[in-house]
C-alpha positions in Angstrom: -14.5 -24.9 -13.7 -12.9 -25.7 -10.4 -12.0 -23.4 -7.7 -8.0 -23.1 -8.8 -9.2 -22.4 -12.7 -11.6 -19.6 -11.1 -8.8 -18.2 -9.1 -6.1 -18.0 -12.4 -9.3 -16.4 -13.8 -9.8 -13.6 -11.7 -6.1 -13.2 -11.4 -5.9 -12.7 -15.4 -8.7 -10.2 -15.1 -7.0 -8.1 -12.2 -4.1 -8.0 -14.2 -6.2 -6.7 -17.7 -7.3 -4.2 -15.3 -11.1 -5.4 -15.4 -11.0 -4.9 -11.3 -15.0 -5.4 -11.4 -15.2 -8.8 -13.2 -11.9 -9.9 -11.0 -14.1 -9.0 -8.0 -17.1 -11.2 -9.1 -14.7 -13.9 -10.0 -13.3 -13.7 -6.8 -16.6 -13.8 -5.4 -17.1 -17.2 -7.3 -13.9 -18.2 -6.1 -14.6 -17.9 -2.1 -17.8 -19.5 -3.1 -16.6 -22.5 -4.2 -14.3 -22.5 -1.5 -10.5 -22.2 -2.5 -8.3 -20.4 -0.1 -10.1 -17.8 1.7 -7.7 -15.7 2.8 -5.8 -15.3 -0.1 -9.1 -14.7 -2.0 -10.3 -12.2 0.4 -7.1 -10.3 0.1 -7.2 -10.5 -3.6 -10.3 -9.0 -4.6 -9.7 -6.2 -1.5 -6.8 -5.5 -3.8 -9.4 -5.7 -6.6 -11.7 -3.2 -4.3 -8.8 -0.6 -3.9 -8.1 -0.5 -7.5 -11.8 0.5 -8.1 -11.1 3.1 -5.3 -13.6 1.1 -3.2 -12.2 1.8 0.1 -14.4 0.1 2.3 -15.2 -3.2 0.7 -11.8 -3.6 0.2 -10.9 -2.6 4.1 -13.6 -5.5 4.8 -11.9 -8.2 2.6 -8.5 -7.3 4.5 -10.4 -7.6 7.8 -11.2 -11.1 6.8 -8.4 -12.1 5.6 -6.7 -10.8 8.6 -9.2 -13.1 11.1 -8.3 -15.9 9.1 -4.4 -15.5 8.6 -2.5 -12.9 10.9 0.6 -13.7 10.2 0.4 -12.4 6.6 2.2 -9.0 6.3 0.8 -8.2 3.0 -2.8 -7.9 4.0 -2.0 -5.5 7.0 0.1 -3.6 4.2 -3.3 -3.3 1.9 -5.3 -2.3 4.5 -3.4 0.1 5.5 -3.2 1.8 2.3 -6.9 1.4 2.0 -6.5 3.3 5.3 -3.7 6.1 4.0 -6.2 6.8 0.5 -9.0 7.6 3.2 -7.3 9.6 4.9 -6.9 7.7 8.1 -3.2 8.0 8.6 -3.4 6.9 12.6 -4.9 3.2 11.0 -2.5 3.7 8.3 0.5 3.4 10.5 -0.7 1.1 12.8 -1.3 -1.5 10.0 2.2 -0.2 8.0 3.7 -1.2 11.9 2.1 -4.9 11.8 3.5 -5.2 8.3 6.8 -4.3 8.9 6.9 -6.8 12.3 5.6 -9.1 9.9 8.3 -8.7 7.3 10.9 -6.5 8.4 11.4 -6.0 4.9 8.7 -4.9 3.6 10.1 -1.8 1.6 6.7 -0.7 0.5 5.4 -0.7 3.7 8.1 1.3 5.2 7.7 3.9 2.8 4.0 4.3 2.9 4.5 4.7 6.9 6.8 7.2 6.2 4.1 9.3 3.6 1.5 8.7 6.3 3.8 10.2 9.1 4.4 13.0 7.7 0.5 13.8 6.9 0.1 13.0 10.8 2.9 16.5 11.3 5.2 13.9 12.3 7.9 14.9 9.8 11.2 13.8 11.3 9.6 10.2 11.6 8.4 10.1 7.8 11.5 11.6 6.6 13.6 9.0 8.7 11.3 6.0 6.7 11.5 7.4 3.6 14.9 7.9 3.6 15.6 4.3 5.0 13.2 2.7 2.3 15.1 5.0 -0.7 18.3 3.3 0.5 16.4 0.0 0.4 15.8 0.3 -3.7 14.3 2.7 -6.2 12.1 0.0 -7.5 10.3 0.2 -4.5 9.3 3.8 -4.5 8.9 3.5 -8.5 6.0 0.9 -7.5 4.6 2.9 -4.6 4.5 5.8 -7.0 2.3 4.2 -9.4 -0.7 2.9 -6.9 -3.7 4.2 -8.1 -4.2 7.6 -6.0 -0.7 7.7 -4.1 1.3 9.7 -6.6 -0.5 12.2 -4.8 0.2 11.8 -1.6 3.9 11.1 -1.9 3.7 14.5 -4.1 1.5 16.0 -0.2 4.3 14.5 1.8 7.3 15.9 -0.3 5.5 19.2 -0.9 5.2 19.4 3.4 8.2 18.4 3.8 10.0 20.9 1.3 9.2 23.6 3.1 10.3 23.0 6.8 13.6 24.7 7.4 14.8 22.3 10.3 17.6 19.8 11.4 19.0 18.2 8.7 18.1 14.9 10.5 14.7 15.9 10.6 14.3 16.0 6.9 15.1 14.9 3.2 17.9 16.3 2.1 16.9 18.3 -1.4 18.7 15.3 -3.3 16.4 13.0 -1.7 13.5 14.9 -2.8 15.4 15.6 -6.5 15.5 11.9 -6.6 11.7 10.5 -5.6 10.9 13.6 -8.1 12.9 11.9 -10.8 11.7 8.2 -9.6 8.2 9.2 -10.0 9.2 10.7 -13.5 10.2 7.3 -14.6 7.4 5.4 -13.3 
C-alpha cells in the first residue's frame, strides 16, 4: 500500500471514530513518507480526540516547524492548549490562527471561551459575540469537540453572572442562543 492509500486509510479510521488505529496509520503514513505536515497535524487531531493532550501538542509542534503558515494547526494546538487548561497558550496560538486566516470562526470563538477563563470577560464576550454573527454552524461545531461543551458551558456560566456594561458582556439573548445552539448540536 502506498503512502496516499495509507493516508485515505487512516482518514476513514478518524472518521469511524477508531482515533487509536488512525494514529498507528498515521504513524505508517509519516513513515513511508507522504506529507509530513499534514500527517503530523492529522493524527495530533487523532491525539486530541483520544484526550491525549500532549502527544497531540507535539504533532502540532511539528507540523508547525515544518509549515507555519498553516492556520489550522496553530488552531489545534491551541485547543490542545485551552482542554489543559492553558488558556495564555491557548490565545496566543487562537491569535496566530486568526492572522493566519482572518476568518477562522472557530478560532475566534475558542479565543473568546479562553478569555474569558483568563477574567478577561469584555474581551471573550466581544469574540464570541463577533463569531455568533459570523454563523451558528460555527459554534454548533465548536460545541461538539470532544470536552469543550464544557467549557463554553464555564465561559457562559462566568459570564452570566457579571452585572457590568452592556459592552462588556453577552446580552441574555446571546447566551439564550449558544444555549439553544448547543441544544441542537
Amino acid at each position: 500500500m502506498d503512502a496516499d492509500e495509507l493516508f485515505e486509510r487512516a482518514q476513514r479510521y478518524f472518521l469511524k471514530g477508531k482515533y487509536k488505529e488512525s494514529v498507528r496509520v498515521f504513524s505508517e503514513v509519516l513513515e513511508a513518507g507522504c506529507e509530513p505536515a499534514i500527517t503530523f497535524m492529522s493524527r495530533g487531531v487523532s491525539y486530541l480526540r483520544m484526550n491525549e493532550r500532549e502527544m497531540a501538542i507535539q504533532d502540532f509542534d511539528r507540523a508547525i516547524d515544518i509549515d507555519d503558515r498553516e492556520a489550522a494547526a496553530y488552531y489545534f494546538r491551541g485547543s490542545a492548549h485551552m482542554l489543559g487548561g492553558d488558556y495564555t497558550s491557548a490565545v496566543s496560538d487562537f491569535n496566530k490562527a486568526i492572522e493566519r486566516n482572518p476568518e477562522h470562526r472557530a478560532a475566534l470563538l475558542a479565543r473568546g471561551v479562553s478569555y474569558v477563563n483568563l477574567g478577561r470577560k469584555a474581551e471573550g464576550a466581544r469574540d464570541i459575540s463577533k463569531a455568533m454573527r459570523y454563523a451558528e454552524a460555527a459554534i454548533q461545531g465548536f460545541s461538539d469537540v470532544n470536552g469543550w461543551r464544557s467549557q463554553l458551558e464555564k465561559a457562559l456560566a462566568a459570564m452570566e453572572g457579571e452585572k457590568k456594561r452592556e459592552t462588556e458582556q453577552l446580552t441574555e439573548e446571546d447566551i439564550k442562543a449558544l444555549k439553544y445552539w448547543m441544544k441542537a448540536a
